[in-house]
C-alpha positions, -999 to 999 in steps of 0.1 A, spaced: -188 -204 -37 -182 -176 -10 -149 -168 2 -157 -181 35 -160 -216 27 -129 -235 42 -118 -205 58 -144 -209 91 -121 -219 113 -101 -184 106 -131 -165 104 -140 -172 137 -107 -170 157 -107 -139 140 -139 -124 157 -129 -133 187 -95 -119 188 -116 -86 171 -139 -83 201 -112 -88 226 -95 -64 211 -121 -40 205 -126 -50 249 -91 -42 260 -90 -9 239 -126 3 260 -112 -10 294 -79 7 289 -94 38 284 -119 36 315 -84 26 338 -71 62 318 -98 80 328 -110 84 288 -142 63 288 -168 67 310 -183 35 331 -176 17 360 -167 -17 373 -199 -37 368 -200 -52 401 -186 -19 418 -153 -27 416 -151 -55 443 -171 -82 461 -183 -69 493 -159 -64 520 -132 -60 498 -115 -28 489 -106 -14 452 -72 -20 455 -73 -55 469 -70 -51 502 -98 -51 532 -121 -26 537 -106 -14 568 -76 -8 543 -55 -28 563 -44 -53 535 -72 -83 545 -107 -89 551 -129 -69 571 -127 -77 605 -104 -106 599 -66 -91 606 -54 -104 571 -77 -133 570 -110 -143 555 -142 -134 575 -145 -163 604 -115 -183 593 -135 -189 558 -110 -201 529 -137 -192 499 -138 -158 513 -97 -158 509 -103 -176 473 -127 -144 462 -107 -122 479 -72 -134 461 -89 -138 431 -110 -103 428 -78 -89 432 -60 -98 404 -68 -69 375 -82 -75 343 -47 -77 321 -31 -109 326 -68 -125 324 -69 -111 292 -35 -120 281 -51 -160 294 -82 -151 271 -63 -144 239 -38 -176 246 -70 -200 251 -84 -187 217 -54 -197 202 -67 -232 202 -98 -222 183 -84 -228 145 -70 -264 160 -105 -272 177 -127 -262 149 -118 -290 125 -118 -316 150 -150 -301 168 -167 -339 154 -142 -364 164 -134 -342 200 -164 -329 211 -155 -334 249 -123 -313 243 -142 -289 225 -166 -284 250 -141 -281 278 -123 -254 255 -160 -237 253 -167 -238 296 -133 -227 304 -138 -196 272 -175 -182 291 -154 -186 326 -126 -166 319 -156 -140 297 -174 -138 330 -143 -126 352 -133 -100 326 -170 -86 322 -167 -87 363 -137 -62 361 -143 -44 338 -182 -32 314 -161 -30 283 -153 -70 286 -196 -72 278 -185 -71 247 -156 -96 244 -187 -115 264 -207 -122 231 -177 -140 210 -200 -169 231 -224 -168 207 -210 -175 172 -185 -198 187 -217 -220 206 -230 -225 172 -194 -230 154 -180 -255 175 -205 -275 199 -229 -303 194 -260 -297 179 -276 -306 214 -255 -281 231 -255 -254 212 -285 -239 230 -270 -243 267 -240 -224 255 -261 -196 235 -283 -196 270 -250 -194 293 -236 -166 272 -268 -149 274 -268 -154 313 -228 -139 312 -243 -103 296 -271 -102 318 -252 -109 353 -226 -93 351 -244 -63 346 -267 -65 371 -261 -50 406 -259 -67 436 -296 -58 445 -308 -78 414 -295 -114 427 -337 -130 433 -344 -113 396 -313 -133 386 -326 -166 402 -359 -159 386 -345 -155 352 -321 -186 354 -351 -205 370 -380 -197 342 -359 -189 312 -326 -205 308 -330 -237 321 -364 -242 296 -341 -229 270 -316 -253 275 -338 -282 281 -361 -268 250 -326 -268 226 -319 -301 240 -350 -313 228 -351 -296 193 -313 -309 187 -324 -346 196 -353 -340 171 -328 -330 144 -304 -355 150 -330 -383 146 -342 -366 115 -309 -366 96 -302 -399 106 -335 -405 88 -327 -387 60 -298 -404 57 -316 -436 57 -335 -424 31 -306 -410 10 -292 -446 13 -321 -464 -1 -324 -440 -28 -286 -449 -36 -295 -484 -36 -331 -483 -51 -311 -463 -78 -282 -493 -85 -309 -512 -89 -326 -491 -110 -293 -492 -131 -290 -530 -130 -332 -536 -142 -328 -511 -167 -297 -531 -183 -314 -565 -179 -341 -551 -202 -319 -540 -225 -302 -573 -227 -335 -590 -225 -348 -564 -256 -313 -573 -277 -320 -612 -268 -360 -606 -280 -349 -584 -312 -325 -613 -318 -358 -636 -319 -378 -618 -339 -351 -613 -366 -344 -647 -363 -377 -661 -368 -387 -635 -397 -359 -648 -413 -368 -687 -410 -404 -678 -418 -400 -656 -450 -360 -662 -464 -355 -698 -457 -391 -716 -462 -386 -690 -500 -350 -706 -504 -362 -741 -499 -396 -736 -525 -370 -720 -545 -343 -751 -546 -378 -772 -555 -389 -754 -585 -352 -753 -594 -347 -793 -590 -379 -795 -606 -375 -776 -634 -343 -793 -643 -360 -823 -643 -389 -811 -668 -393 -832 -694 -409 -803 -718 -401 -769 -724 -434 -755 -708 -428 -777 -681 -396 -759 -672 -405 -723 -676 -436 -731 -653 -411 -738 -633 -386 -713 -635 -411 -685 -633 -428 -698 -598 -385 -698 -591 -385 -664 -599 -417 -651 -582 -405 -671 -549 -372 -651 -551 -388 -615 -556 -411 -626 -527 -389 -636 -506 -366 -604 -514 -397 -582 -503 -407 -601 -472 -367 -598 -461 -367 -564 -463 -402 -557 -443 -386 -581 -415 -363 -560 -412 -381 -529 -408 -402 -545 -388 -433 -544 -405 -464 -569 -410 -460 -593 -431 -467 -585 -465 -498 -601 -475 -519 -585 -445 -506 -554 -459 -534 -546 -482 -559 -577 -471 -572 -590 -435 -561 -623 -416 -585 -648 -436 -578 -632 -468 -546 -634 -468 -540 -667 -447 -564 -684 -479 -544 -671 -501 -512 -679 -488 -526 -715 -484 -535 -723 -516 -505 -706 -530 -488 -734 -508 -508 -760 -520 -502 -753 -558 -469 -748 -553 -462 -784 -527 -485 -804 -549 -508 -812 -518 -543 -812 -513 -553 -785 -488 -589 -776 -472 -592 -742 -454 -623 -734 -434 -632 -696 -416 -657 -701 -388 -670 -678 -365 -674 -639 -375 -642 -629 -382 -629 -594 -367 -600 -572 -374 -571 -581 -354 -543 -560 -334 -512 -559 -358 -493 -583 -336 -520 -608 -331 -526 -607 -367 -490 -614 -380 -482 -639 -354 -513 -661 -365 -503 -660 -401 -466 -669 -397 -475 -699 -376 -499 -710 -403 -472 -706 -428 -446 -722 -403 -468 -749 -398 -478 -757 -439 -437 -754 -446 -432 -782 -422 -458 -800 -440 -442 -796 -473 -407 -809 -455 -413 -831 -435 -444 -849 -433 -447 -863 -468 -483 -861 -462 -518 -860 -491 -544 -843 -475 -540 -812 -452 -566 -787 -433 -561 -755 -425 -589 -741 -401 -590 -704 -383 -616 -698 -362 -638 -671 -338 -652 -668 -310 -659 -639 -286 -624 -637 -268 -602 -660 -288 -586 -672 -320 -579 -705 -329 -560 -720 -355 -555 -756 -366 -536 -770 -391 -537 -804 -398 -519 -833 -421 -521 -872 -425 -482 -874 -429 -457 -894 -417 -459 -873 -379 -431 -875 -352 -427 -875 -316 -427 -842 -305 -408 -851 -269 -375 -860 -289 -353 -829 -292 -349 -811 -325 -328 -790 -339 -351 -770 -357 -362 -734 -350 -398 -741 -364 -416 -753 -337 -395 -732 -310 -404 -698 -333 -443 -703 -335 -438 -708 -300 -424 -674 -287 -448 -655 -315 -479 -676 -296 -463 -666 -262 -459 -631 -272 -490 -626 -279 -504 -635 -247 -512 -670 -263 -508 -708 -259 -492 -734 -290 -503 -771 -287 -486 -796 -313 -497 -832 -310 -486 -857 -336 -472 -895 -332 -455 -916 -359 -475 -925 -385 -502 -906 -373 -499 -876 -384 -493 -840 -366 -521 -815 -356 -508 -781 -345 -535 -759 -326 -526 -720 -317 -550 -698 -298 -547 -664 -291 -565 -634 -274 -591 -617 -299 -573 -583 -292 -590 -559 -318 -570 -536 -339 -572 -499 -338 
């Protein structure tokens, strides 16, 4: 950070007080004799002598007896004002640049003050450099203070009007149609040029600033999507958990409490350990599938076989285990599936054959996964006891093979009736694994 920032407004009242400074020093030594030059203008309008009075050096105009040329009053304005010397106009210089550090922080809320402040600044510039070559340099405080404290769109005219300043009141008397030339075919193009350019970069910021506000926004809502999807992520994680849990933990649980109840009620000894072992294998399973849904990962039997393999095995596993008689059918050539595609298949086939075992008290059961060129179907079937699947339920079974369908880009249809039995059809893309 430079030492100048929020210390302008001194900065610049302090150049100006340095060049009018530096101004009086030079034109006190030309009135001593010390430093060479002259008036710029030759010391007086014409008709007017060096000391104020007429030409005739009887105190007035020439010609006039005291008054101005023909009975004029602008001649008697010139005449009363080129005779006033160059000190007190610079002692009404430095007191009008005492406004400067006041102006400069208010130059955006008081720009007609501060431009009035500017006008009246180059006017009393041009009568010192009029009285005086060393007051050139006072002169050029114009141009830092054009760009420090006007408009963007008037920053040119002032730079241009300062310019003007140095360059006429320099010039001699026989220079006045080059003067008109220069005003005519430089400044005024400069000013109207600067005009232009300012307007340019005024529309442009407010552009920019357009911009700067629809980043703002586009960036809240950025902030606000990004949230949303991590809400909607916790909500899906939730899900998944959820339904790993209902498909591994509970359906083991509930096999589990059956082999327990039914080895209780064993009549033999062999009977009961049958029973108690199938206990014990659906506990270890169920320990081993918890802890892969958990992390996340496939479900174990597709682990080291593919989607008929293990969905066969899985079924008749089921079918020893619920006592029901099950027929499974692969048709079509089968293909290796995505992980995702693969997994949700089999846990809606094991969804599907638990609520079998629970609920439909059914005999006979078919279990059917089949090909074809872009999908996968599969259709499990029972002659149980069905249900009306437009009465609400409290069950996550049906609501879980849903969303692992759905998440897969697939559809779920369940049709059943009471009495009639329950078919539950799932087909999915054919997304091939990698």
């Amino acid at each position: 950070m430079s030492w100048v920032d929020g210390r302008e407004r001194w900065v610049y009242a302090g150049v100006a007080y340095g060049l009018l400074a530096i101004s009086t020093i030079m034109a006190a030594a030309q009135d001593a004799g010390a430093w060479p030059g002259t008036t710029l203008l030759g010391g007086a309008p014409d008709g007017i002598s060096a000391d104020g009075g007429g030409a005739d050096g009887g105190g007035g105009v020439a010609d006039g007896g005291g008054g101005a040329a023909g009975g004029g009053w602008v001649a008697g304005v010139v005449a009363l004002w080129a005779g006033v010397p160059w000190p007190p106009v610079a002692l009404a210089a430095a007191v009008w640049l005492g406004a400067i550090p006041w102006l400069h922080p208010r130059r955006d809320t008081r720009r007609a003050l501060v431009v009035t402040h500017y006008v009246v600044l180059l006017a009393l510039t041009a009568a010192l450099a009029t009285r005086s070559q060393a007051f050139v340099v006072f002169a050029s405080t114009g141009y830092p203070l054009a760009i420090a404290m006007l408009p963007g769109r008037l920053v040119m005219a002032g730079v241009t009007l300062t310019a003007l300043i140095n360059v006429t009141t320099q010039a001699g008397p026989e220079a006045g149609q080059t003067l008109l030339t220069v005003i005519a075919g430089v400044a005024v193009p400069l000013i109207l040029a600067g005009w232009y350019v300012s307007a340019e970069h005024d529309r442009r910021r407010r552009l920019v600033d357009r911009l700067r506000a629809a980043m703002d926004e586009n960036a809240d809502l950025n902030a606000r999507l990004l949230d949303q999807a991590r809400r909607a992520g916790v909500l899906d994680e939730r899900h998944r958990v959820a339904g790993e849990i209902h498909d591994t933990l509970a359906q083991d649980l509930v096999a589990l409490i059956g082999q327990l109840t039914a080895a209780d009620r064993a009549a033999g000894e062999e009977s009961r350990r049958r029973h108690l072992g199938r206990a014990a294998e659906l506990a270890r399973r169920g320990l081993s599938e918890t802890r892969r849904s958990v992390r996340a990962l496939r479900p174990e039997p597709l682990e080291d076989a593919e989607l008929p393999d293990a969905i066969g095995h899985m079924a008749r596993s089921w079918a020893e285990a619920a006592g029901v008689d099950l027929r499974f059918e692969v048709t079509g050539t089968p293909v290796a599936l995505a992980a995702d595609v693969a997994a949700a298949l089999f846990r809606v086939a094991q969804e599907a054959l638990a609520n079998v075992a629970k609920h439909a008290d059914a005999t006979r059961t078919g279990l059917t996964l089949s090909y074809t060129d872009e999908m996968v179907l599969l259709d499990v079937r029972d002659d149980g006891a069905g249900f009306d699947p437009q009465r609400p339920s409290d069950g996550f079974g049906l609501d879980g093979m849903r969303q692992r369908v759905r998440g897969v880009g697939g559809t779920l249809d369940v049709e059943s009736e009471p009495g009639g039995g329950t078919a539950v059809a799932a087909a999915v893309p054919a997304i091939p694994g990698r």
